[in-house]
ZAMI-956697 format. One record per residue: z, x, y of N, C-alpha, C, CB in turn; residue in one letter; residue number from 1. Coordinates in steps of 0.1 Angstrom, whole numbers, plus 5000, padded with zeros to 4 digits. Glycine has a CB too. Layout:
BEGIN
<site <Z,X,Y>,<Z,X,Y>,<Z,X,Y>,<Z,X,Y>,"A",NUM>,
...
END
This chain:
BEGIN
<site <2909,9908,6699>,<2911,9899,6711>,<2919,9907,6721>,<2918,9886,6707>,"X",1>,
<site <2914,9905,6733>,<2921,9914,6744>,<2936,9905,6750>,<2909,9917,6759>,"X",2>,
<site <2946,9916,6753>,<2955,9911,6761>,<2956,9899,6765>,<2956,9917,6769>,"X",3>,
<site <2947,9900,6777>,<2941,9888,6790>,<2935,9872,6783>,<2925,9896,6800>,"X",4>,
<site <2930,9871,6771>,<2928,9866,6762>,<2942,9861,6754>,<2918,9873,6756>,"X",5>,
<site <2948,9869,6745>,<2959,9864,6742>,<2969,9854,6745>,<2962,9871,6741>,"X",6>,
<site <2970,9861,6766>,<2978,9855,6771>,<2973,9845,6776>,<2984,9861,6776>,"X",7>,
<site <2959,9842,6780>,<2955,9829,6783>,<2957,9819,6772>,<2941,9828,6786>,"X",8>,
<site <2952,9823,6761>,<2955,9816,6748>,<2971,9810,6743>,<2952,9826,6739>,"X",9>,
<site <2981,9818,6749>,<2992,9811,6751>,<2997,9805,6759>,<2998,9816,6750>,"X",10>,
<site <2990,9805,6774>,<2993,9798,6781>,<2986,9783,6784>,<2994,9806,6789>,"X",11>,
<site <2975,9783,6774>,<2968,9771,6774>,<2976,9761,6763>,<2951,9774,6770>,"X",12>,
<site <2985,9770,6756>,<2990,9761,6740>,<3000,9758,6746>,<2994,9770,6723>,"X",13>,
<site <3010,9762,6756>,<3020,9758,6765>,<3016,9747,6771>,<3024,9768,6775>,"X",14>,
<site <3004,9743,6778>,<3002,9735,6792>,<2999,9724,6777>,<2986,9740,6808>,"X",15>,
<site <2990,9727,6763>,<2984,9715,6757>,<2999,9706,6756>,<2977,9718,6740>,"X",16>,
<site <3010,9717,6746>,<3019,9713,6745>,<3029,9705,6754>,<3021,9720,6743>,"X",17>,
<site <3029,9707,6767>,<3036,9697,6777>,<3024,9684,6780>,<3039,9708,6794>,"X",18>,
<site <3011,9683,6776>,<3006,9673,6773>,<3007,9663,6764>,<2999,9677,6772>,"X",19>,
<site <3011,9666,6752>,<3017,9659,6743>,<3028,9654,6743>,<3017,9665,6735>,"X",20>,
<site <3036,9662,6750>,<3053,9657,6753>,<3056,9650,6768>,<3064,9673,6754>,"X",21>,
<site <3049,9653,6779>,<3052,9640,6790>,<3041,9637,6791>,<3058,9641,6804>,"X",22>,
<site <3029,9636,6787>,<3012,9633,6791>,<3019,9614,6792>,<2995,9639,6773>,"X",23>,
<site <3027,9607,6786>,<3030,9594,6788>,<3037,9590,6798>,<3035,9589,6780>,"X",24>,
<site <3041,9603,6805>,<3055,9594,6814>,<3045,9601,6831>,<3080,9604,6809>,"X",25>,
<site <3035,9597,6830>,<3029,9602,6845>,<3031,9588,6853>,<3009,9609,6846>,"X",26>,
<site <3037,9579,6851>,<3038,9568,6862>,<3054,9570,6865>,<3033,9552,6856>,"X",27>,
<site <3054,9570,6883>,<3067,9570,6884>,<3070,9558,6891>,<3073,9582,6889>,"X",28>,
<site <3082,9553,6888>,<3087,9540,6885>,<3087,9541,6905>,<3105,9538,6872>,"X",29>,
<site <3083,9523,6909>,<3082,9526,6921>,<3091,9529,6930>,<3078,9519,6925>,"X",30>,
<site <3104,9525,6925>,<3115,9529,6934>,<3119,9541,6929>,<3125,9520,6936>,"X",31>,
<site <3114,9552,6922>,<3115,9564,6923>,<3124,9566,6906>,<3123,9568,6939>,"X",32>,
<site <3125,9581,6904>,<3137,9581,6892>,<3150,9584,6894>,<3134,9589,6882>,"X",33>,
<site <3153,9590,6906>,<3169,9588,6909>,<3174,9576,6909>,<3172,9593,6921>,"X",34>,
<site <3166,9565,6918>,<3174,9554,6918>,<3174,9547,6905>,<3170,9547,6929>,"X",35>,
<site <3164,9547,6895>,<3161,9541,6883>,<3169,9547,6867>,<3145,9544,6883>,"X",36>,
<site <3170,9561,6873>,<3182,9564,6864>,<3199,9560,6873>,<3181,9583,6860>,"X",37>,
<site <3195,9563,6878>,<3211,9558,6887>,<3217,9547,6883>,<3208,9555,6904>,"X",38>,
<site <3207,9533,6887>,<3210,9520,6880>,<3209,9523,6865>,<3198,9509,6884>,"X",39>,
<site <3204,9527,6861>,<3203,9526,6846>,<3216,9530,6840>,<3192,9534,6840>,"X",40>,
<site <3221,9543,6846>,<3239,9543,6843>,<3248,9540,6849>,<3244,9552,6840>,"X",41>,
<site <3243,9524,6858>,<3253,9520,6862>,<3263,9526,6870>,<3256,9516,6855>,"X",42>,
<site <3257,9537,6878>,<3263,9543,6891>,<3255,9540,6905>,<3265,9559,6888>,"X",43>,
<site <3267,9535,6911>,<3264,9534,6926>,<3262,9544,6934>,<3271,9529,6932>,"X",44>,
<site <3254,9541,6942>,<3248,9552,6958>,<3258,9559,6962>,<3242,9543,6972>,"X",45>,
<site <3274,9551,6966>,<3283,9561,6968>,<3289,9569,6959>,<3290,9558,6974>,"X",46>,
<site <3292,9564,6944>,<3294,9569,6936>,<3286,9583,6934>,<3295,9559,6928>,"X",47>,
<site <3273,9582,6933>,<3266,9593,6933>,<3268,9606,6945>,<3254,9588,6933>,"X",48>,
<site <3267,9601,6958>,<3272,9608,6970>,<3288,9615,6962>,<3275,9593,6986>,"X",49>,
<site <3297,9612,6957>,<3306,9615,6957>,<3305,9621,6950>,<3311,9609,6957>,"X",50>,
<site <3301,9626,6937>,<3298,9636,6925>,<3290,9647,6931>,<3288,9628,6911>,"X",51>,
<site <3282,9646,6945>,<3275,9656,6947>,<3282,9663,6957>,<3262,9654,6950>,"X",52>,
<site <3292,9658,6967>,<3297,9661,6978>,<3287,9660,6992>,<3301,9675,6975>,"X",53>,
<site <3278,9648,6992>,<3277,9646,7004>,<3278,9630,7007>,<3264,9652,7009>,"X",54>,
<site <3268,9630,7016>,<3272,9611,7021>,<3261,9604,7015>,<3270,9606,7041>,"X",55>,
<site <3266,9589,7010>,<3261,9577,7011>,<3238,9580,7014>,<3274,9569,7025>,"X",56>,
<site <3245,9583,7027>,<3235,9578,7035>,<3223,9595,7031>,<3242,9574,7056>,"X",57>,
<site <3231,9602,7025>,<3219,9611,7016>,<3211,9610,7006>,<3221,9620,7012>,"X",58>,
<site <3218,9600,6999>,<3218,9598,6992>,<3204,9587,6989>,<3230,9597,6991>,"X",59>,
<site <3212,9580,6997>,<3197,9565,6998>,<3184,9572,7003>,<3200,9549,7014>,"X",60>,
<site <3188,9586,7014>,<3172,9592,7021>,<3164,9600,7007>,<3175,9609,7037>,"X",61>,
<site <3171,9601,7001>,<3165,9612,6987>,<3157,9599,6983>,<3179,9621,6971>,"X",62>,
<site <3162,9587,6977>,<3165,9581,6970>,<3144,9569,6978>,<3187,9578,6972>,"X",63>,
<site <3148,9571,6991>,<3136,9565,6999>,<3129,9577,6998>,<3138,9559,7014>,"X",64>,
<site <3131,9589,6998>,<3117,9601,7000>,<3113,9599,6987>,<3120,9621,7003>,"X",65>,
<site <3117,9600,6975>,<3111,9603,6968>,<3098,9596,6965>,<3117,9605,6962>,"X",66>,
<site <3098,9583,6963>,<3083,9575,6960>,<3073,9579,6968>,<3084,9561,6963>,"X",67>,
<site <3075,9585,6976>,<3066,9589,6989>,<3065,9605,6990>,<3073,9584,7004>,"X",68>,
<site <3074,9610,6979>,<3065,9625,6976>,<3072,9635,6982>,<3050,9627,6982>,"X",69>,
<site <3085,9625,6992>,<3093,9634,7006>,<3102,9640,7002>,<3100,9625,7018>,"X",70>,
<site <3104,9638,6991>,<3119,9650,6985>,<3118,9661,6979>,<3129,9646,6975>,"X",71>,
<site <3125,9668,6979>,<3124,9682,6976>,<3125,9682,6962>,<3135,9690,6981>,"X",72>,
<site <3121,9696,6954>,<3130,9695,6937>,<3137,9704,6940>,<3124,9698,6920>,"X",73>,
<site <3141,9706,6945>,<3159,9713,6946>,<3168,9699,6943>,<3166,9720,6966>,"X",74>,
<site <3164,9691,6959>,<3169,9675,6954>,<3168,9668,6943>,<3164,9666,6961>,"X",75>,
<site <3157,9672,6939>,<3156,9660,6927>,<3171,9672,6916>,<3131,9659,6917>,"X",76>,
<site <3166,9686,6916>,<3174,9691,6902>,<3189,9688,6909>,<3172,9711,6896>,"X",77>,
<site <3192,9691,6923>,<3204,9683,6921>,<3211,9673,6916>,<3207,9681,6925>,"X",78>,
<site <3205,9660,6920>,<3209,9649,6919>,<3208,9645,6907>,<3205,9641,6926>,"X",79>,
<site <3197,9652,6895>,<3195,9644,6882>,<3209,9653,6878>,<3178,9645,6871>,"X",80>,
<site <3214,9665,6881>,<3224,9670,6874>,<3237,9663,6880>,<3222,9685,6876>,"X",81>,
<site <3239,9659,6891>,<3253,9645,6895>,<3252,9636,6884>,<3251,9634,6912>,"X",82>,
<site <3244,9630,6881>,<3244,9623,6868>,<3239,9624,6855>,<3241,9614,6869>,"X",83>,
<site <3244,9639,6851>,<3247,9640,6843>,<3229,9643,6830>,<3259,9628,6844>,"X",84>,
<site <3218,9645,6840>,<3207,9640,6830>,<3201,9659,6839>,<3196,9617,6835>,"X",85>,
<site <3187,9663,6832>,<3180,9677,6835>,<3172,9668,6844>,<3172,9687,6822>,"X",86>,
<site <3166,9680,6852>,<3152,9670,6862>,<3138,9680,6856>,<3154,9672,6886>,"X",87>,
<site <3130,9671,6853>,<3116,9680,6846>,<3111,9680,6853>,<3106,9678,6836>,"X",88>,
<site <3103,9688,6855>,<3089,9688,6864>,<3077,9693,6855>,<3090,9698,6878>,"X",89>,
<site <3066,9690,6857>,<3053,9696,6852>,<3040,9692,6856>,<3051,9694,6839>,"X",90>,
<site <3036,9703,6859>,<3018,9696,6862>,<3010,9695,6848>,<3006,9708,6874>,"X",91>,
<site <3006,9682,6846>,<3000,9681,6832>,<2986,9675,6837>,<3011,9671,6819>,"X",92>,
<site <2971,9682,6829>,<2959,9679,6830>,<2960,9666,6822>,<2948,9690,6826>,"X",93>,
<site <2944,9662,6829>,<2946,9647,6821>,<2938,9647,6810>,<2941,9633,6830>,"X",94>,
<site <2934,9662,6804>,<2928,9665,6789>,<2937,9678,6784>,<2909,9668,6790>,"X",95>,
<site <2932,9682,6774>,<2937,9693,6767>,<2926,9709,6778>,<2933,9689,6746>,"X",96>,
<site <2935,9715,6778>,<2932,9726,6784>,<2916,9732,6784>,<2940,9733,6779>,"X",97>,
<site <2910,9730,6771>,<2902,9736,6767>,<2889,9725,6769>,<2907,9741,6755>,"X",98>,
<site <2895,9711,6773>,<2882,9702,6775>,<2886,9705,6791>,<2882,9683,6768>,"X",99>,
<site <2890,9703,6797>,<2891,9705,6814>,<2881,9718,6817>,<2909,9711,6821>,"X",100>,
<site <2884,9729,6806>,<2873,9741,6811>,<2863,9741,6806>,<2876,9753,6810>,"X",101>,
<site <2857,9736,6794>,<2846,9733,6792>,<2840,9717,6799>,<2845,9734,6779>,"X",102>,
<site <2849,9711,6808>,<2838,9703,6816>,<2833,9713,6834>,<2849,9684,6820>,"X",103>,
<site <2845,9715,6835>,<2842,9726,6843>,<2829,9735,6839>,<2855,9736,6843>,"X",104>,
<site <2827,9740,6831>,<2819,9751,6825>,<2806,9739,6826>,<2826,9758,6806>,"X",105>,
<site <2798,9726,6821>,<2791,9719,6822>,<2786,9717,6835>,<2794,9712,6816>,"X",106>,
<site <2792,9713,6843>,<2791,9716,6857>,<2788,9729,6865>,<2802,9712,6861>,"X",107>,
<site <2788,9737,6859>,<2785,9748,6865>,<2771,9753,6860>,<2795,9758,6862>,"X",108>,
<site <2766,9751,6848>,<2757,9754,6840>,<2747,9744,6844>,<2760,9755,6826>,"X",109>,
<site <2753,9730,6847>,<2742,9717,6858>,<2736,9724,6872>,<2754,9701,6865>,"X",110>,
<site <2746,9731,6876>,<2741,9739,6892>,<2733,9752,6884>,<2758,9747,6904>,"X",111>,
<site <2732,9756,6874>,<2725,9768,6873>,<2712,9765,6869>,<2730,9777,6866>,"X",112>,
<site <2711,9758,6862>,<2698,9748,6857>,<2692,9738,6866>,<2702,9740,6845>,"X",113>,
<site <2699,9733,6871>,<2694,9724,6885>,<2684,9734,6892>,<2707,9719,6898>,"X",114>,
<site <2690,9745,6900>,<2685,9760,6907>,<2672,9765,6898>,<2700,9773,6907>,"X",115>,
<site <2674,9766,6890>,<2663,9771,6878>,<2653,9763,6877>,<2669,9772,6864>,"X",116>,
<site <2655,9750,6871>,<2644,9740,6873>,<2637,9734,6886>,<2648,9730,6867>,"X",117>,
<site <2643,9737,6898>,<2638,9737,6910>,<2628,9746,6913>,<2647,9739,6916>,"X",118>,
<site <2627,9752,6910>,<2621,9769,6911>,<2610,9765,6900>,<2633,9785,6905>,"X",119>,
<site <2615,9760,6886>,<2601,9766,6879>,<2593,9750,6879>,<2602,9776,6859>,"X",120>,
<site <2596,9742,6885>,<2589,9727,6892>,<2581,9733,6905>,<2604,9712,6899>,"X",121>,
<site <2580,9741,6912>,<2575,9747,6923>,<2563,9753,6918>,<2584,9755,6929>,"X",122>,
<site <2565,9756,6903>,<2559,9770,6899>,<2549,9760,6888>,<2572,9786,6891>,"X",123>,
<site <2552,9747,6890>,<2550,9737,6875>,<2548,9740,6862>,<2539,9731,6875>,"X",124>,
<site <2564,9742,6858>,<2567,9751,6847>,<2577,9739,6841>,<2574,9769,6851>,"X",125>,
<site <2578,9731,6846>,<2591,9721,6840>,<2596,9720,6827>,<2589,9708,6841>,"X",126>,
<site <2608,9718,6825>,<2613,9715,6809>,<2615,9702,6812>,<2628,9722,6801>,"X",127>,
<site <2618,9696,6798>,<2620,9684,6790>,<2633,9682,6798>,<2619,9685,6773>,"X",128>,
<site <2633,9672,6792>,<2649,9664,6790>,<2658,9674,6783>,<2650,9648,6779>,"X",129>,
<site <2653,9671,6773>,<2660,9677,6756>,<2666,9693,6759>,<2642,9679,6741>,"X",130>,
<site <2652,9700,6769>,<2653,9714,6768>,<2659,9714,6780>,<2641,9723,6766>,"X",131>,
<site <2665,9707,6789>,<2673,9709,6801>,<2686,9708,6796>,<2671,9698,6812>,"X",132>,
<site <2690,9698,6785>,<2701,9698,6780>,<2709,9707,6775>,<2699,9692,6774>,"X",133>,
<site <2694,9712,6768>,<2701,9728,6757>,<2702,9734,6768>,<2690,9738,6741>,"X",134>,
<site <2698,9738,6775>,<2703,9752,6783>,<2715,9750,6788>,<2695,9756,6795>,"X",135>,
<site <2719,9737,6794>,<2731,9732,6802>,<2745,9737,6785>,<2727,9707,6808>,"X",136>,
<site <2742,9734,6779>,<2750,9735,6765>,<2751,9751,6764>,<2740,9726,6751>,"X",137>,
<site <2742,9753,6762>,<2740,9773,6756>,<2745,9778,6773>,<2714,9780,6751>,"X",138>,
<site <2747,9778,6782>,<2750,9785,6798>,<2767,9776,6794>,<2736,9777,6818>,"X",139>,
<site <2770,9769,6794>,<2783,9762,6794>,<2793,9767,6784>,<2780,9748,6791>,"X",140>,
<site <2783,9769,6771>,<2791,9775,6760>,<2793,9791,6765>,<2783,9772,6743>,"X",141>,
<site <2782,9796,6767>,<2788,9811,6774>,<2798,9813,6786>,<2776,9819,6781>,"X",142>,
<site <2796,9805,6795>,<2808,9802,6807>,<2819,9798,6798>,<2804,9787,6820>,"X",143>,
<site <2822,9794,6788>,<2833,9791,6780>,<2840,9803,6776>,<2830,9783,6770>,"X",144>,
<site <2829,9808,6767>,<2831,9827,6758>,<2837,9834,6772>,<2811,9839,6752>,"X",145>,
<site <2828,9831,6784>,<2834,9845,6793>,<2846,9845,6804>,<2823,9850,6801>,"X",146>,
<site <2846,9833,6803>,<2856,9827,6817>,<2851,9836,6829>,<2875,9830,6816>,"X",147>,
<site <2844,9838,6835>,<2844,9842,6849>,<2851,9836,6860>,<2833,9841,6853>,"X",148>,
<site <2853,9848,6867>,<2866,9849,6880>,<2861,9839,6885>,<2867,9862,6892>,"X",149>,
<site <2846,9833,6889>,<2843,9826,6896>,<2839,9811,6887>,<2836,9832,6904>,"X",150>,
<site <2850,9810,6878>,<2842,9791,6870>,<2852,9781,6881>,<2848,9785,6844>,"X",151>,
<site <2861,9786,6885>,<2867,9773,6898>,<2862,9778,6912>,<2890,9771,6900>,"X",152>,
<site <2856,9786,6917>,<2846,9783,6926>,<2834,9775,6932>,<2845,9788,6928>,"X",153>,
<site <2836,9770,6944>,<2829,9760,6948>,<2813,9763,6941>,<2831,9759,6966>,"X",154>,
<site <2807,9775,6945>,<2792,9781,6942>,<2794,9788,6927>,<2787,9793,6955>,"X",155>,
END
């Protein structure tokens, strides 16, 4: 197995792995998680301002950006560290690594076989159902084996 392989291979067992561990917590609570841990340990808005060394009124703006996507993660790793908690972040797929690229990979092998059967319907050469299928399968499973530079490009 090559290098480039290896290391994809570890980096896909990383991303499964953060799948398994926050894949449940992708809803964030509407008024955000500063304020939701905040209340939850029973510390106030200025109380928090005060542990970080700024104001009140920074506190509430973090506190309103965030549900809306407007805060930073500098902000967020600050503030979860004023009280006392880590701030996670992760981008987690909504399958295991290896089904995201083989749907990817199906879709690509639909455009190559679409293109193909276009052409031999011109030529009235058509396949089946059955035999449109297998090719879409056998081109998908190779796009799998090879990963090409180009399986997340548009064409």
């Amino acid at each position: 197995m090559s290098i480039d392989k290896v290391v994809a291979k570890q980096y896909r067992e990383k991303v499964n792995q953060a799948i398994k561990q926050f894949g449940g917590f992708s809803v964030l609570p509407p008024e955000g998680w500063i304020r939701t841990v905040r209340t939850a340990l029973g510390m106030s808005g200025p109380q928090l301002a005060k542990r970080l060394g700024v104001t009140k009124m920074r506190v509430s703006r973090a506190e309103n950006d965030e549900p809306t996507g407007s805060v930073t993660l500098k902000t967020m790793k600050t503030m979860a560290e004023a009280m006392g908690c880590r701030f996670v972040y992760a981008v987690i797929p909504e399958a295991e690594v290896e089904e995201v690229i083989k749907q990817r990979a199906i879709e690509k092998a639909r455009e190559k076989v679409k293109t193909a059967s276009t052409h031999m319907a011109l030529e009235d050469q058509t396949l089946s159902k059955e035999q449109l299928d297998f090719e879409i399968e056998r081109i998908a499973t190779d796009i799998v084996e090879k990963m090409p530079a180009n399986l997340w490009s548009a064409k």
